[in-house]
mmCIF file as Biopython writes it, N, C-alpha, C and O atoms, coordinates in Angstrom:
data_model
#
loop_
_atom_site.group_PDB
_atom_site.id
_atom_site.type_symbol
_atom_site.label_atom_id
_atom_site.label_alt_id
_atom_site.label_comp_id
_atom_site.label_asym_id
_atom_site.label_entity_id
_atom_site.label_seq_id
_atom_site.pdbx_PDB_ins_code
_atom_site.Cartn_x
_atom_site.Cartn_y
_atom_site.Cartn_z
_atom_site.occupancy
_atom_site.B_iso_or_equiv
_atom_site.auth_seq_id
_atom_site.auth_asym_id
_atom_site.pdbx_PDB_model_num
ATOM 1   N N  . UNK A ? 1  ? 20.282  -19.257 -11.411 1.0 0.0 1  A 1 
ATOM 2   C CA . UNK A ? 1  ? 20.325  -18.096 -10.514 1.0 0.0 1  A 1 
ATOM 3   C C  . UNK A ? 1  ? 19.906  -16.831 -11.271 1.0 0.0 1  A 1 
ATOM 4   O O  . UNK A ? 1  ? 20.584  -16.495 -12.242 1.0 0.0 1  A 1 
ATOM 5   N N  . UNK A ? 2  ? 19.005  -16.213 -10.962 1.0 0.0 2  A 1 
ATOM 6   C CA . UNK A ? 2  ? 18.394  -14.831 -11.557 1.0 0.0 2  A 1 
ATOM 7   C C  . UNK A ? 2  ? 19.517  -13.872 -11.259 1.0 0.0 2  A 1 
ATOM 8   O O  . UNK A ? 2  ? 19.956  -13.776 -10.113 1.0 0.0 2  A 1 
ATOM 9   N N  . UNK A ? 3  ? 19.937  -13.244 -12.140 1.0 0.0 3  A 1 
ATOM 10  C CA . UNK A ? 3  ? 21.213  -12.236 -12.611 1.0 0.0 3  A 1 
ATOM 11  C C  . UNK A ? 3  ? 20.508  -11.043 -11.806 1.0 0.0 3  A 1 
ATOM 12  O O  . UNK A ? 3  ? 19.307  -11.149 -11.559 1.0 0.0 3  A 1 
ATOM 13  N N  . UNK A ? 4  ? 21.252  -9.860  -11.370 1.0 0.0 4  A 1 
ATOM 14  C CA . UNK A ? 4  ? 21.277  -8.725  -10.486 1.0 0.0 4  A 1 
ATOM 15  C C  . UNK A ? 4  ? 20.069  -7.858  -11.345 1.0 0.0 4  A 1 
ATOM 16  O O  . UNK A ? 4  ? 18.929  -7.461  -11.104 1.0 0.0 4  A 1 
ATOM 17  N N  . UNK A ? 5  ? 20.775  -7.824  -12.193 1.0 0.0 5  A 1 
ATOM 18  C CA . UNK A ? 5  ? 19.331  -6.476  -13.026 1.0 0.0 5  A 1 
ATOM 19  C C  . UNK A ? 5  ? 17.789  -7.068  -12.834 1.0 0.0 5  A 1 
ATOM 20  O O  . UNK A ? 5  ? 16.867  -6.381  -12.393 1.0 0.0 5  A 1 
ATOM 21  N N  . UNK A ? 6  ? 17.651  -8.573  -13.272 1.0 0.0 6  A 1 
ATOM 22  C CA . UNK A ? 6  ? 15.972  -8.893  -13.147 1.0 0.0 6  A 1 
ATOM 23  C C  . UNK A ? 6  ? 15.552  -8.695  -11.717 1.0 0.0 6  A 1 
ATOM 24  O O  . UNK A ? 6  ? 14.442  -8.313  -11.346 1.0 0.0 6  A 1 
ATOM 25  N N  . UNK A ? 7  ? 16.864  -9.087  -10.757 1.0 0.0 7  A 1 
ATOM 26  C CA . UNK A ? 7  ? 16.250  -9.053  -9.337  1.0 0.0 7  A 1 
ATOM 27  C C  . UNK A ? 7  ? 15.859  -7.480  -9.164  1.0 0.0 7  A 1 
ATOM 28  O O  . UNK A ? 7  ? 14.724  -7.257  -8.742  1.0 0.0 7  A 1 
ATOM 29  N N  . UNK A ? 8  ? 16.636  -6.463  -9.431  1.0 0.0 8  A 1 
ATOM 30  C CA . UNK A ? 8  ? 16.338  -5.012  -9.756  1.0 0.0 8  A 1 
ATOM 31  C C  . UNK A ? 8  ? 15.119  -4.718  -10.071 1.0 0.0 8  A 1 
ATOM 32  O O  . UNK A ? 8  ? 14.600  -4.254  -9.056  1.0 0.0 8  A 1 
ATOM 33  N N  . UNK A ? 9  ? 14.272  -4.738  -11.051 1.0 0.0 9  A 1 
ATOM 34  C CA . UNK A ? 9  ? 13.112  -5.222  -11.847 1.0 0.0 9  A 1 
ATOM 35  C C  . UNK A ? 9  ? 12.417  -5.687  -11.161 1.0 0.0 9  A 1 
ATOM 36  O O  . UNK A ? 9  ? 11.364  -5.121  -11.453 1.0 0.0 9  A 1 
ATOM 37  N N  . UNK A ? 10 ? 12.147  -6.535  -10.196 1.0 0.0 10 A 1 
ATOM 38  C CA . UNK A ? 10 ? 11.644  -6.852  -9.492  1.0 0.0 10 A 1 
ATOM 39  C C  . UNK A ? 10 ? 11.220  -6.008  -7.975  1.0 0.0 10 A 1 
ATOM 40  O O  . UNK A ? 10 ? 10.092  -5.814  -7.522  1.0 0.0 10 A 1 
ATOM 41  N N  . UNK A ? 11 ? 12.057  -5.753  -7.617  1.0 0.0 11 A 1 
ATOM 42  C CA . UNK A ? 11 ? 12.721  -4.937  -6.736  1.0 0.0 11 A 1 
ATOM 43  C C  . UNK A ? 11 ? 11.824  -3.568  -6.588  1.0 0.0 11 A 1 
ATOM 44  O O  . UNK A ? 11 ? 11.417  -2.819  -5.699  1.0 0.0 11 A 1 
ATOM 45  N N  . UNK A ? 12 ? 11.777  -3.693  -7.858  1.0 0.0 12 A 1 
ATOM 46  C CA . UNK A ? 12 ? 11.216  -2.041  -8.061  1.0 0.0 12 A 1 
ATOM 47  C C  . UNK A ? 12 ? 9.676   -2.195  -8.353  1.0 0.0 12 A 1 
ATOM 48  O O  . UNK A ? 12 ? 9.027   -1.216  -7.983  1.0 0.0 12 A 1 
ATOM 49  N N  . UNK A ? 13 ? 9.012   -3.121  -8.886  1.0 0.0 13 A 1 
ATOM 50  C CA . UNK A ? 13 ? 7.940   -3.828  -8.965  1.0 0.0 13 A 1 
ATOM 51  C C  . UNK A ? 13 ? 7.612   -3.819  -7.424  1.0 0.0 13 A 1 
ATOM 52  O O  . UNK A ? 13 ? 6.740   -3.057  -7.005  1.0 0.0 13 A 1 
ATOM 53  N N  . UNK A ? 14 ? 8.242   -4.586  -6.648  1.0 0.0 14 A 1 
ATOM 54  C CA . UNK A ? 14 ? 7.549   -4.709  -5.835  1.0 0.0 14 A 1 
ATOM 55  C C  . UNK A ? 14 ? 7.385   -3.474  -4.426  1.0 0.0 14 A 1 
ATOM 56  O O  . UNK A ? 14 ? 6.823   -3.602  -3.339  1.0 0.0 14 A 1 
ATOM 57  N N  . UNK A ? 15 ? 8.283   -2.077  -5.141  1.0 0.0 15 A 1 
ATOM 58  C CA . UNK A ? 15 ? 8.197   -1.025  -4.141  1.0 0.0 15 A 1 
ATOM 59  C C  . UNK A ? 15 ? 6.843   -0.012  -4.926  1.0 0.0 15 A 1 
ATOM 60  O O  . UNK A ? 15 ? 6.188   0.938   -4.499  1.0 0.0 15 A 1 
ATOM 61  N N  . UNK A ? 16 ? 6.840   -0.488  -5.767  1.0 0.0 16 A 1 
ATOM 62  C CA . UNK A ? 16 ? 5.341   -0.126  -6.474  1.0 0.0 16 A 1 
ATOM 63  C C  . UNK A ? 16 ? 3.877   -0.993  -5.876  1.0 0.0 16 A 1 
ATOM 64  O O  . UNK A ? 16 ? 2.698   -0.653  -5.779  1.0 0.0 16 A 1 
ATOM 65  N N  . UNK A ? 17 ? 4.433   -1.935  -5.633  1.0 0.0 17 A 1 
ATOM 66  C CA . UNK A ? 17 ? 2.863   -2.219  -5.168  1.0 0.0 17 A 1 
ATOM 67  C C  . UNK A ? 17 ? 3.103   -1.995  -3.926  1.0 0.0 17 A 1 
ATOM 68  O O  . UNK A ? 17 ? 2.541   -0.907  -3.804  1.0 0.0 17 A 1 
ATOM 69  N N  . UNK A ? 18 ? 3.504   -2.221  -2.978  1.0 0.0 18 A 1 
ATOM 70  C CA . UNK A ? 18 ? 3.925   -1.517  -1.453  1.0 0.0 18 A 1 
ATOM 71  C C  . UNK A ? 18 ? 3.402   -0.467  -1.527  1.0 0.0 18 A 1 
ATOM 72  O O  . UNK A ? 18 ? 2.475   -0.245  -0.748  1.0 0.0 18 A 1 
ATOM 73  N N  . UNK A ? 19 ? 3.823   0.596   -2.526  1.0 0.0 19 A 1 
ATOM 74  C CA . UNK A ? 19 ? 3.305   1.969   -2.501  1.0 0.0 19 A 1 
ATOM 75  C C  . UNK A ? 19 ? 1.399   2.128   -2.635  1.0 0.0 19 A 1 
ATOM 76  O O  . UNK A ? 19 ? 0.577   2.860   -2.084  1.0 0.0 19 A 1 
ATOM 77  N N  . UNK A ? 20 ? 1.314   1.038   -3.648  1.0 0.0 20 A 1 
ATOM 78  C CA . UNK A ? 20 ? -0.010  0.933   -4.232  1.0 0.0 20 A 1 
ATOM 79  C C  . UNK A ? 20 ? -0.967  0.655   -2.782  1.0 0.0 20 A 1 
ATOM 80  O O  . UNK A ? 20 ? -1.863  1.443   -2.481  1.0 0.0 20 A 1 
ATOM 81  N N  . UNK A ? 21 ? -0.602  -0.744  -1.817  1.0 0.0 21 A 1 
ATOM 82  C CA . UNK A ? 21 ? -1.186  -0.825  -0.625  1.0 0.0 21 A 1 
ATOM 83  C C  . UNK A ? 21 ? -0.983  -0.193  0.543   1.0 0.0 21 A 1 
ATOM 84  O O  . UNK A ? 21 ? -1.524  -0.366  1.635   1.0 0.0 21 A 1 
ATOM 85  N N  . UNK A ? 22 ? 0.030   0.716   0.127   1.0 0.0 22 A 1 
ATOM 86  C CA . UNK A ? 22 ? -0.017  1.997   1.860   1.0 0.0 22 A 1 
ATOM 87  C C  . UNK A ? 22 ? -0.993  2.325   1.257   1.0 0.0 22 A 1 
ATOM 88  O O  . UNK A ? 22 ? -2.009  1.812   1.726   1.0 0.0 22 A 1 
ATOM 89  N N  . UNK A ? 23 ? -1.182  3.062   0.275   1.0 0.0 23 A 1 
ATOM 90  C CA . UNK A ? 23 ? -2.092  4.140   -0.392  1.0 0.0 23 A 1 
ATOM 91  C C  . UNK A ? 23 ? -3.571  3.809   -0.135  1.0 0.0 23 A 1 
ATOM 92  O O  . UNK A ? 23 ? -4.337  4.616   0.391   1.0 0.0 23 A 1 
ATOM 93  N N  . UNK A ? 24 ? -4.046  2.182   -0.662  1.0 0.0 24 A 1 
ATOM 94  C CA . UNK A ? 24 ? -5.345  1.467   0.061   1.0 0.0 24 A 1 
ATOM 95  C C  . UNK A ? 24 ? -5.209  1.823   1.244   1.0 0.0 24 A 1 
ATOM 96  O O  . UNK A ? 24 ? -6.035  2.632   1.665   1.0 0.0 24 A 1 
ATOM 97  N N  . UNK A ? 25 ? -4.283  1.409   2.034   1.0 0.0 25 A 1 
ATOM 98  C CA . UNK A ? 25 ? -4.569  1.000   3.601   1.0 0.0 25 A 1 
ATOM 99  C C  . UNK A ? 25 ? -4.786  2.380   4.076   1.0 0.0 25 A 1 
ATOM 100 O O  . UNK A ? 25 ? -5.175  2.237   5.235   1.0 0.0 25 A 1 
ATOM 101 N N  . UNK A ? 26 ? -4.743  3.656   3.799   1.0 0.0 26 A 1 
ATOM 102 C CA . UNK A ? 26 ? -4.474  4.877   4.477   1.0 0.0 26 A 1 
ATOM 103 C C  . UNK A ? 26 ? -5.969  5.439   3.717   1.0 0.0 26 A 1 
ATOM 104 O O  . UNK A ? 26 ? -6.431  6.402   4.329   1.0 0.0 26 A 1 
ATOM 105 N N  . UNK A ? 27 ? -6.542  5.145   2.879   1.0 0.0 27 A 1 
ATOM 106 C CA . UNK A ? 27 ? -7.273  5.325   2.758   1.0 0.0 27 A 1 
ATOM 107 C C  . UNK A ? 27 ? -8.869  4.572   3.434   1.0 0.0 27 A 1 
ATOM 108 O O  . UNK A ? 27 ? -9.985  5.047   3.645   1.0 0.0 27 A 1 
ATOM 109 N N  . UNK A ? 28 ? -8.307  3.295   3.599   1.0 0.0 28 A 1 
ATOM 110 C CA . UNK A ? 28 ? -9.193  2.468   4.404   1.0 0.0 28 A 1 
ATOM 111 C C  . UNK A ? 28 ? -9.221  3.076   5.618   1.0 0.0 28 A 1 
ATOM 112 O O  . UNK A ? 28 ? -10.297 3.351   6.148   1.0 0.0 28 A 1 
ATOM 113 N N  . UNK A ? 29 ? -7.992  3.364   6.217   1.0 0.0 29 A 1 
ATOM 114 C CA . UNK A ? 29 ? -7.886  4.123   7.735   1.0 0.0 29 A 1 
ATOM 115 C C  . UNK A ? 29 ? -8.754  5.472   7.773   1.0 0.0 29 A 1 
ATOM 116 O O  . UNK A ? 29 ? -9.613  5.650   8.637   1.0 0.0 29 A 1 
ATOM 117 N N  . UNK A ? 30 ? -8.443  6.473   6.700   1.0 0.0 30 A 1 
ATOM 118 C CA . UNK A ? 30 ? -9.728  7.008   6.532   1.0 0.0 30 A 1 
ATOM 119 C C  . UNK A ? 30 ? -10.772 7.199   6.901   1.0 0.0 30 A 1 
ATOM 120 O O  . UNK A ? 30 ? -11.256 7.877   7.806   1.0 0.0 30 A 1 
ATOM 121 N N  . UNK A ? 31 ? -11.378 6.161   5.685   1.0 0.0 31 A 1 
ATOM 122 C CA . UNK A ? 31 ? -12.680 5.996   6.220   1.0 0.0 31 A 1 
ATOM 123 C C  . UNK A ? 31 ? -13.265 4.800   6.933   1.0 0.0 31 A 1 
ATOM 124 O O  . UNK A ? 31 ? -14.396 4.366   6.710   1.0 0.0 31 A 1 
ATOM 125 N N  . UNK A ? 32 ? -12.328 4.249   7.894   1.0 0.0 32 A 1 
ATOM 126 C CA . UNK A ? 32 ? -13.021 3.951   9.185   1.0 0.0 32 A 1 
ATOM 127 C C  . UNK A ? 32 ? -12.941 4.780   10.036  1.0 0.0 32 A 1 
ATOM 128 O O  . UNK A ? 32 ? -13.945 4.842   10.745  1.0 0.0 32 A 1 
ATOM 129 N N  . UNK A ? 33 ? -12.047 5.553   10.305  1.0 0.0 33 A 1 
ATOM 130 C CA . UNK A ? 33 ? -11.830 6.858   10.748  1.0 0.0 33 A 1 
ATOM 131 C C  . UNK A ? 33 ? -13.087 7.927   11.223  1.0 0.0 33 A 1 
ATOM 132 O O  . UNK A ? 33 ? -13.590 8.255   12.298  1.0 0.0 33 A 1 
ATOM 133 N N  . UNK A ? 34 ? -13.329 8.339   9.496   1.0 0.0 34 A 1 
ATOM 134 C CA . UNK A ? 34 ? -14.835 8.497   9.304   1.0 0.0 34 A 1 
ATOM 135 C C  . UNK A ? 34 ? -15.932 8.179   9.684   1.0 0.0 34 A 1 
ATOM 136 O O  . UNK A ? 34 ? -16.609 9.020   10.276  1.0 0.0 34 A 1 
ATOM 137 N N  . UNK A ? 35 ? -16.430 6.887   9.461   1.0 0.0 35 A 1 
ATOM 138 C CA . UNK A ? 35 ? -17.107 5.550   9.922   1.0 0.0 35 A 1 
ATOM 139 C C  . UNK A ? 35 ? -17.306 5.844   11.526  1.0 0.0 35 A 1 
ATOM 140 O O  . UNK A ? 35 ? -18.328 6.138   12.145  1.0 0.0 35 A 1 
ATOM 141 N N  . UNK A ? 36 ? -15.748 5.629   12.040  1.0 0.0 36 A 1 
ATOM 142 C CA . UNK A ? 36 ? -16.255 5.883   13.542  1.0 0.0 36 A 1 
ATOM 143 C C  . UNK A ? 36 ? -16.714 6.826   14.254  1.0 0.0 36 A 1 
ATOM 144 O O  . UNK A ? 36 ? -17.382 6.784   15.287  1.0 0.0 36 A 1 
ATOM 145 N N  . UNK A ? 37 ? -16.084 8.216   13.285  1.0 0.0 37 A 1 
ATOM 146 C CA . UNK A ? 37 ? -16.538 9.141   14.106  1.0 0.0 37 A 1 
ATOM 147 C C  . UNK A ? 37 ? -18.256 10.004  13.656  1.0 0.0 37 A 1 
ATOM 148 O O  . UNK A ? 37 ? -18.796 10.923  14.273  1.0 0.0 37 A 1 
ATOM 149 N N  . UNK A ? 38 ? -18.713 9.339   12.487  1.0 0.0 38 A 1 
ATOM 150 C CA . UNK A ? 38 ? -20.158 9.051   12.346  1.0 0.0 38 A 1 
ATOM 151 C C  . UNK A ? 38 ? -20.852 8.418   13.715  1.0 0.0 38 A 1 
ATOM 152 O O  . UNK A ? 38 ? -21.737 8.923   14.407  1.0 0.0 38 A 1 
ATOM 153 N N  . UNK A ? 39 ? -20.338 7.465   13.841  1.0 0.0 39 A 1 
ATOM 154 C CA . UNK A ? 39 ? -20.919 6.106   14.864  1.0 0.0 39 A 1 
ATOM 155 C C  . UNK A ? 39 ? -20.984 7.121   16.359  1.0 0.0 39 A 1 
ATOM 156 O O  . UNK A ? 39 ? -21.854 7.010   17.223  1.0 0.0 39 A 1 
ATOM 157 N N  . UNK A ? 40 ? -20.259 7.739   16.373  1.0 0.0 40 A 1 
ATOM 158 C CA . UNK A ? 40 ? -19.828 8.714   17.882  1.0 0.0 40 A 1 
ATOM 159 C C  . UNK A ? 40 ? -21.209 10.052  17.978  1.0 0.0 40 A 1 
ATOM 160 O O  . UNK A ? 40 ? -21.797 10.424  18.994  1.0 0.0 40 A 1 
ATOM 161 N N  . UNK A ? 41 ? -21.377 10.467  16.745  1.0 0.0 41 A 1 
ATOM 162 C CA . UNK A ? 41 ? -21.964 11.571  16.810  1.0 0.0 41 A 1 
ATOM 163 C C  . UNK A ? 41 ? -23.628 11.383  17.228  1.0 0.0 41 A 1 
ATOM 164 O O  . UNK A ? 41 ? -24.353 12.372  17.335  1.0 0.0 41 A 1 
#
């Protein structure tokens, strides 16, 4: 059984990459965003 602190460690690892893929995804939103409103004009 993995002890409380590694799960911690983990934990926190994985609110870092969460952070890492809003950050992609909002940027992807962006520029399709962009993208579309090119496509409109």
């Amino acid at each position: 059984m993995p002890n409380k602190l590694y799960f911690g460690d983990n934990l926190h690892v994985l609110r870092e990459h969460i952070a890492d893929y809003k950050r992609c995804f909002s940027d992807s939103v962006m520029e399709m965003q962009a993208w579309v409103n090119g496509v409109k004009q």
